[in-house]
KETORTI-767775 format. One record per residue (C-alpha): residue number from 1; x, y, z; residue in three letters. Coordinates in steps of 0.25 Angstrom, whole numbers, plus 5000, padded with zeros to 4 digits. Each point is the difference from the previous one (the first is absolute). Last residue first. Example, Ala and Ser with C-alpha at 12.3 -4.5 7.8 and 13.67 -1.06 7.14 Angstrom:
2
n	u	v	w	res
2	5055	4996	5029	SER
1	4994	4986	5002	ALA
***
This chain:
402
n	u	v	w	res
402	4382	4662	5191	UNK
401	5010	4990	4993	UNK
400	4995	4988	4992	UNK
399	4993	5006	4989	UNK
398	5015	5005	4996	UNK
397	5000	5012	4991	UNK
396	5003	5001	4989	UNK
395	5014	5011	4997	UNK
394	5000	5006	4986	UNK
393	5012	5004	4996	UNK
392	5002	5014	4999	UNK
391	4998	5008	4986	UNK
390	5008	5012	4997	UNK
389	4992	5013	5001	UNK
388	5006	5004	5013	UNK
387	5013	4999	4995	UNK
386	4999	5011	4993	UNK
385	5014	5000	4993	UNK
384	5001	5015	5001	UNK
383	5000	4999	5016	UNK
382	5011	4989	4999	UNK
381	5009	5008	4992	UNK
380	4997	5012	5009	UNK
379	5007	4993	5011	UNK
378	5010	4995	4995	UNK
377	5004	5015	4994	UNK
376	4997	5006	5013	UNK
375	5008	4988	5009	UNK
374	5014	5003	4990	UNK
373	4998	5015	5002	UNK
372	4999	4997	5014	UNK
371	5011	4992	5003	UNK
370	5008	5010	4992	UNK
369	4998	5009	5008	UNK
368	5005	4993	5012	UNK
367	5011	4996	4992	UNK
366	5003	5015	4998	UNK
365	4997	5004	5016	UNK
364	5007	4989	5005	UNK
363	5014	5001	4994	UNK
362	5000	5016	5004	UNK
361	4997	4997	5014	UNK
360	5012	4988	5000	UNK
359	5010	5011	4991	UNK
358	4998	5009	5010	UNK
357	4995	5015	4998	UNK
356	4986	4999	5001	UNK
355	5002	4994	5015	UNK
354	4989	4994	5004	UNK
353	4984	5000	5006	UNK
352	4995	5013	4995	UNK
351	5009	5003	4987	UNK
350	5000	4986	4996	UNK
349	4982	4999	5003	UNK
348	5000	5014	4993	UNK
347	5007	4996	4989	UNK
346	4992	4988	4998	UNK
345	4989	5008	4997	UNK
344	5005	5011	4990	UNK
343	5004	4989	4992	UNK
342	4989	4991	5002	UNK
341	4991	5011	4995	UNK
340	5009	5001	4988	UNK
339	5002	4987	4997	UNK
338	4985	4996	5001	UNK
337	4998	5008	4988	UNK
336	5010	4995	4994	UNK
335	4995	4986	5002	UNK
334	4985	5002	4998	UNK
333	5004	5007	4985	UNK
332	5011	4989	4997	UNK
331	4991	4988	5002	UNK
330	5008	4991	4991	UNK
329	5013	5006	5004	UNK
328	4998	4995	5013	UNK
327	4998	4985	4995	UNK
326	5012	5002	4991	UNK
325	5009	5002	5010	UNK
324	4994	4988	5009	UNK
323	5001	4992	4987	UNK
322	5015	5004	4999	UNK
321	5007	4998	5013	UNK
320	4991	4985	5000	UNK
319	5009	4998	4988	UNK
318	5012	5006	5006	UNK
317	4999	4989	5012	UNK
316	4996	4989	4991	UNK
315	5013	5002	4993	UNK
314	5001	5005	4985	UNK
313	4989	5003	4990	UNK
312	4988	5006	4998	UNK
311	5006	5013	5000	UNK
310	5009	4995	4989	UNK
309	4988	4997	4991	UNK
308	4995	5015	4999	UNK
307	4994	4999	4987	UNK
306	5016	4998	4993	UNK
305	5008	5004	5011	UNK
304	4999	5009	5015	UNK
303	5014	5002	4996	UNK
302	4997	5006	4987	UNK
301	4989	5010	5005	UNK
300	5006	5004	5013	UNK
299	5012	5006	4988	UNK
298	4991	5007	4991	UNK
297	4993	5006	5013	UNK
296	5013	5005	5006	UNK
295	5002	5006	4986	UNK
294	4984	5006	4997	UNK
293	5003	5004	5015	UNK
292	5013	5008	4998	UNK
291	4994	5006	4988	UNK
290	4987	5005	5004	UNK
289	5006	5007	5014	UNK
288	5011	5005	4989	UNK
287	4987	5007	4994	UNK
286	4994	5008	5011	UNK
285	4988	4996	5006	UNK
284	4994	5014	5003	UNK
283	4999	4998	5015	UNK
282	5013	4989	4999	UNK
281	5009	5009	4996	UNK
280	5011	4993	4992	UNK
279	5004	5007	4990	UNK
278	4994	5015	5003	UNK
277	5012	4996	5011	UNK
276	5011	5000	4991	UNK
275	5008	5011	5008	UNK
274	4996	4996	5013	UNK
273	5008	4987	4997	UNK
272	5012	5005	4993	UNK
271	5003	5010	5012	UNK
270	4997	4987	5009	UNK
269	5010	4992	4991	UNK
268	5011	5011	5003	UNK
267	4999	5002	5012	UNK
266	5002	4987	5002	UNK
265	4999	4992	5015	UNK
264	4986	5003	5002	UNK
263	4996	4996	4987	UNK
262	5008	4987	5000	UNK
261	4995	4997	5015	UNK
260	4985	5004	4996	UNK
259	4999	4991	4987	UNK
258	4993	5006	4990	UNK
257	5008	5006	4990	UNK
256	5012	4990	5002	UNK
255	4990	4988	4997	UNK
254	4996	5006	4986	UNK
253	5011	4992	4992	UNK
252	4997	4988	5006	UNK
251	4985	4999	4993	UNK
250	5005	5007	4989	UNK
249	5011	4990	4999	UNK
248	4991	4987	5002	UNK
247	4990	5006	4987	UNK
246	5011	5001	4992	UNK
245	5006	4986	5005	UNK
244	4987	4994	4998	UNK
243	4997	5006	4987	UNK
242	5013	4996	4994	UNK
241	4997	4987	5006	UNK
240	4988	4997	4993	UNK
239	4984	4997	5004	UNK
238	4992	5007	4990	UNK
237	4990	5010	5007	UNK
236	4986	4995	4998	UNK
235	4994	5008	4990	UNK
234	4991	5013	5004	UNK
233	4986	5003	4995	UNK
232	4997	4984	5006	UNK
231	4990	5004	5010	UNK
230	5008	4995	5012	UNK
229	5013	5009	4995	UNK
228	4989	5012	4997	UNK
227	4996	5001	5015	UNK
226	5015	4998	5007	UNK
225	5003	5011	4990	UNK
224	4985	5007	5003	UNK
223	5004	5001	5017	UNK
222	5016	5004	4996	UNK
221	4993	5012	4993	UNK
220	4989	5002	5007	UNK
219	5009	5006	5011	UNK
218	5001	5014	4994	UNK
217	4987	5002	4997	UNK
216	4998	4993	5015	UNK
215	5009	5012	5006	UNK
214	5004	4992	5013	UNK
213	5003	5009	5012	UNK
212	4989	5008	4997	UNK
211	4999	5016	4999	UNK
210	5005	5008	5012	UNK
209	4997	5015	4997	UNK
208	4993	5000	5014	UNK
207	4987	5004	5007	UNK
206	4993	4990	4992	UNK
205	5006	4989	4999	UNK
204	5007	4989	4989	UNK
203	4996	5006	4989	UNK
202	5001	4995	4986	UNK
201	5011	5000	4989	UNK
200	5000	5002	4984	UNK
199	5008	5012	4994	UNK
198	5013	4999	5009	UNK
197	5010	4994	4990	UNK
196	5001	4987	5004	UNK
195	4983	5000	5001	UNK
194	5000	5003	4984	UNK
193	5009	4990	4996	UNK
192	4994	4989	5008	UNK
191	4987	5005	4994	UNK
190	5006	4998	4985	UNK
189	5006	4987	5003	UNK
188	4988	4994	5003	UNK
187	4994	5006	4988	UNK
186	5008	4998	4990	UNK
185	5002	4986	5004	UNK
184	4985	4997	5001	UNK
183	5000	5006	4984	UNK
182	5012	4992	4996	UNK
181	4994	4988	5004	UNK
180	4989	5002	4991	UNK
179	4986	5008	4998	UNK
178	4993	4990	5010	UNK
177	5009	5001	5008	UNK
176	4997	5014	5003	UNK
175	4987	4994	5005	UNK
174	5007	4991	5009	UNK
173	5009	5013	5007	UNK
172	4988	5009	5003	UNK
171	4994	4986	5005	UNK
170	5012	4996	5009	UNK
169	5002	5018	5005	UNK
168	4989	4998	5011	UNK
167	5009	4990	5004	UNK
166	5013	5008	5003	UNK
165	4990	5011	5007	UNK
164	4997	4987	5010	UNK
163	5014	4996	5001	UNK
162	5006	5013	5002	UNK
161	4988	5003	5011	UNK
160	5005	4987	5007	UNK
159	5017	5003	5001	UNK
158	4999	5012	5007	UNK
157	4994	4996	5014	UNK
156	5013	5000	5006	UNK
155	5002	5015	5003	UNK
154	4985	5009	4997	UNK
153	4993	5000	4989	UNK
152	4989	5011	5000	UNK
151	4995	5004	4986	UNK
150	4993	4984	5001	UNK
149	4989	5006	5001	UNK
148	4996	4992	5011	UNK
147	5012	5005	5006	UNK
146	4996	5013	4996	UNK
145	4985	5001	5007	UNK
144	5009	4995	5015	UNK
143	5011	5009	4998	UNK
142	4992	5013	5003	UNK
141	4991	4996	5011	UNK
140	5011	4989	5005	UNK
139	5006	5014	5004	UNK
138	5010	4995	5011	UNK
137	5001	4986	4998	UNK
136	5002	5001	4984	UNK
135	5011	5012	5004	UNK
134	5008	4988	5008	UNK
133	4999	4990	4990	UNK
132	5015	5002	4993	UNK
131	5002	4983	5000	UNK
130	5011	5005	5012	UNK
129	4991	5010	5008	UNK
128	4991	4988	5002	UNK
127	5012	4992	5005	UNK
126	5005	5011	5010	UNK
125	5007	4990	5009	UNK
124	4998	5002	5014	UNK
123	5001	4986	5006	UNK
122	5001	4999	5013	UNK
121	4986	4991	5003	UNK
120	4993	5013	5005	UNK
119	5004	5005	4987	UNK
118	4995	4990	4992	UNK
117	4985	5002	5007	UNK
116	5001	5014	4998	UNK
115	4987	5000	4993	UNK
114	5006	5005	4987	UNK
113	5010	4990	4998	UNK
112	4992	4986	5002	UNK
111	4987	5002	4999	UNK
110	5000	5013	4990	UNK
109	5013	4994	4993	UNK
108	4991	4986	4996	UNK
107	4989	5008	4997	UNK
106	5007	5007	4988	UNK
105	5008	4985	4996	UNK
104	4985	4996	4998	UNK
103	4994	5013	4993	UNK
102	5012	5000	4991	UNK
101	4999	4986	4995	UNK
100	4983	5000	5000	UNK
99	5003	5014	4991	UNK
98	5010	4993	4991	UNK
97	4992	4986	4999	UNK
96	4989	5009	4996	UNK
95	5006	5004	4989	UNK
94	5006	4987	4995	UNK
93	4985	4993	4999	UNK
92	4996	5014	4993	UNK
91	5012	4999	4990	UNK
90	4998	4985	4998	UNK
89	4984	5004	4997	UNK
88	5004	5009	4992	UNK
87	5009	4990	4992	UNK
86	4989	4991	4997	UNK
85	4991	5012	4995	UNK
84	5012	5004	4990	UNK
83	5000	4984	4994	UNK
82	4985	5000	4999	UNK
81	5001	5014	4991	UNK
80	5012	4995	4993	UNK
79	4997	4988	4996	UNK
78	4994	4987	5004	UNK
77	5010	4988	4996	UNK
76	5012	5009	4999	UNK
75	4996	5011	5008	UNK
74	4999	4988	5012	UNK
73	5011	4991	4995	UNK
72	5009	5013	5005	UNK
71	4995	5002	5014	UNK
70	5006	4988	5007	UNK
69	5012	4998	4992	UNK
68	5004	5011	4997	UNK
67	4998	5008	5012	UNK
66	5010	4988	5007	UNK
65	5011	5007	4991	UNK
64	4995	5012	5002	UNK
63	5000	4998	5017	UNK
62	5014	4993	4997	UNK
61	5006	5014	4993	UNK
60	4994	5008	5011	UNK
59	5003	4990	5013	UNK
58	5015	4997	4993	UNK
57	5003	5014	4999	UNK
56	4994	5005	5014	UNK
55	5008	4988	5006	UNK
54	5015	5010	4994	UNK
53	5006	5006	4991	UNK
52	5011	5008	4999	UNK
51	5011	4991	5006	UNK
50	5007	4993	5010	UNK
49	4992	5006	5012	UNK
48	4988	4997	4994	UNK
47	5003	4986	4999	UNK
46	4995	5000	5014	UNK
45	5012	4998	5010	UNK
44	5002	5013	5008	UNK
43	4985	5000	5003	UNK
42	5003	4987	5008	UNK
41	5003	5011	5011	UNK
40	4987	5003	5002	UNK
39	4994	5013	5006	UNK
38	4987	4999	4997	UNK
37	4995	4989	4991	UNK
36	4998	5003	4986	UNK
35	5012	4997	4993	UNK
34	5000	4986	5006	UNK
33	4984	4998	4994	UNK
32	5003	5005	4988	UNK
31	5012	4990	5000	UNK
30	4989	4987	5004	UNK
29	4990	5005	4990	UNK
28	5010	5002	4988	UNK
27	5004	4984	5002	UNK
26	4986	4996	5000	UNK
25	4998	5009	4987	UNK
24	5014	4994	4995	UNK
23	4993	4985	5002	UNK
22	4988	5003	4995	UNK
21	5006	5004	4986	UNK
20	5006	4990	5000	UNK
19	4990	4988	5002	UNK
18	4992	5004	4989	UNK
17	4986	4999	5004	UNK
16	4991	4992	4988	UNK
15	4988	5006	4997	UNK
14	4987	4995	5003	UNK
13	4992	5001	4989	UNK
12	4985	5004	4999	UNK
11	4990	4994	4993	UNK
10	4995	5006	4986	UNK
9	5011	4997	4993	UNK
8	5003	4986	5005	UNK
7	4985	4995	4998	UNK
6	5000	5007	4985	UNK
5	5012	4991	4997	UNK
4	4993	4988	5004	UNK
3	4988	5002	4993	UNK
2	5007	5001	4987	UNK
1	5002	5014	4992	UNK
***
């Protein structure tokens, strides 16, 4: 082995960021975001409404995607042992990202909601009754040992504790691998089997039989397809039209089951709905939620083209459009978690000072949100660059002045 070839083994690459898959993360953000704000009308106008999957599918399949790449390299280069330390210290960094989320929108309620403060401004919304908090306010003696337990997961806050059991399954997961592909399929599909069917689930609070809104075993399995596509276990789909129109029909197919005004005005469709709903549960992640997003996904990944080129292409306007996309899915973990305080912040600022009802109050609540998602992720970009640690010119100083 030449000198050259050891150097590159023994230094770290930087990988390449595919510009895809931050673009659909950046797009997942700004939905989240719309699905989480109170009482919004834009709700209406997520693709969840026009079928079974949603954001969450796109955070979970991009987050194994993005699992790929940055903790992949590491088992392969290091091993097993290294390669489950790294991802500890991701579930750690994750964790306390979900108590420091919880913790912040908690004080929030207590100055605003729970002072009287909003109330003597006229607005007697119950928001903390809303996120289902109201019992962690009046025995925070109980709730408080199980939220950091994570047996205490109260509305909103579901998403976080998936990924970090989700992660604690990568090394499980890599050294299946290791006796084929066949082995890490058997697996995966073995624990969504078993949480479909009731075996597999975790409690979601103690003095309740709720259990969490989103079963990782169950979950893991959209998380390790995104996960085995970037590691290569899977082929690149081929790219034919019998495909796209299959996968176009399913996609269309499935908008009379999830549209409001088409459920509302059927009877029929509504009885054919609730009868198929072990299908598309989204606790236990059932398997027409997998389908509709492996088609909606099939289809996002042809027009985005070959590497992504289309993104990168078109007006100046859409161009700028999609770097600031990708910019927030770059720093997906600040940005949602931003979302949801923001969410429940700009809430109360619409609810206080307008009229939630109106189109205008509406308008500016979501693009105010969006505002600071797109200012989070900037933000931390520049943080992670360390600019401190560039080097500044040097300025001499002039004898001449004082």
């Amino acid at each position: 082995m030449n000198v050259a070839a050891q150097t590159s083994l023994s230094q770290p690459q930087k990988t390449r960021r595919d510009p895809r898959l931050d673009f659909f993360r950046g797009l997942g953000m700004f939905i989240i975001f719309v699905a989480h704000l109170p009482f919004n009308w834009w709700t209406l106008w997520i693709p969840a409404r026009f079928g079974f999957s949603d954001a969450t599918e796109i955070f979970v399949f991009c987050s194994g995607m993005a699992s790929a790449i940055a903790f992949g390299r590491i088992f392969d280069t290091h091993g097993l042992v290294m390669g489950t330390g790294r991802i500890l210290h991701r579930m750690w960094q994750v964790y306390w990202s979900h108590i420091g989320l919880f913790l912040a929108i908690a004080a929030l309620l207590v100055m605003l909601v729970d002072t009287g403060f909003l109330a003597a401004l006229g607005n007697d919304v119950d928001y903390v009754g809303e996120l289902n908090l109201r019992h962690f306010f009046e025995t925070t003696e109980l709730s408080l040992p199980h939220l950091m337990t994570l047996t205490y997961v109260p509305n909103l806050f579901d998403i976080l504790p998936m990924y970090i059991v989700i992660l604690g399954l990568v090394p499980v997961v890599m050294a299946a691998s290791r006796a084929g592909r066949g082995t890490v399929a058997l697996l995966v599909i073995g624990l969504w089997t078993l949480a479909t069917f009731g075996f597999l689930s975790l409690e979601a609070e103690p003095w309740s039989e709720r259990v969490w809104f989103f079963n990782p075993f169950a979950w893991q399995m959209i998380f390790f397809t995104g996960f085995a596509f970037m590691r290569g276990w899977l082929p690149r789909p081929p790219v034919k039209t019998s495909l796209m129109v299959l996968a176009a029909v399913i996609v269309v197919a499935t908008i009379p089951f999830a549209w409001f005004r088409i459920i509302n005005l059927s009877p029929e469709i509504r009885e054919i709905r609730d009868a198929i709903e072990p299908l598309w549960i989204k606790t236990e992640f059932g398997i027409l939620r997998f389908v509709h997003f492996l088609a909606l996904a099939y289809l996002a990944w042809i027009a985005a083209g070959e590497g992504g080129i289309r993104l990168s292409r078109g007006p100046a306007l859409w161009q700028g459009f999609v770097r600031v996309v990708q910019k927030v899915g770059q720093q997906s973990l600040a940005v949602f978690m931003m979302s949801l305080f923001a969410g429940q912040l700009v809430a109360i600022l619409r609810d206080t000072i307008g009229e939630r009802e109106t189109f205008v109050w509406q308008a500016f609540a979501n693009l105010l949100g969006f505002a600071i998602l797109i200012a989070t992720a900037y933000s931390v970009a520049w943080f992670k660059s360390n600019p401190w640690r560039k080097p500044v010119a040097k300025v001499i100083p002039d004898p001449n002045r004082p």
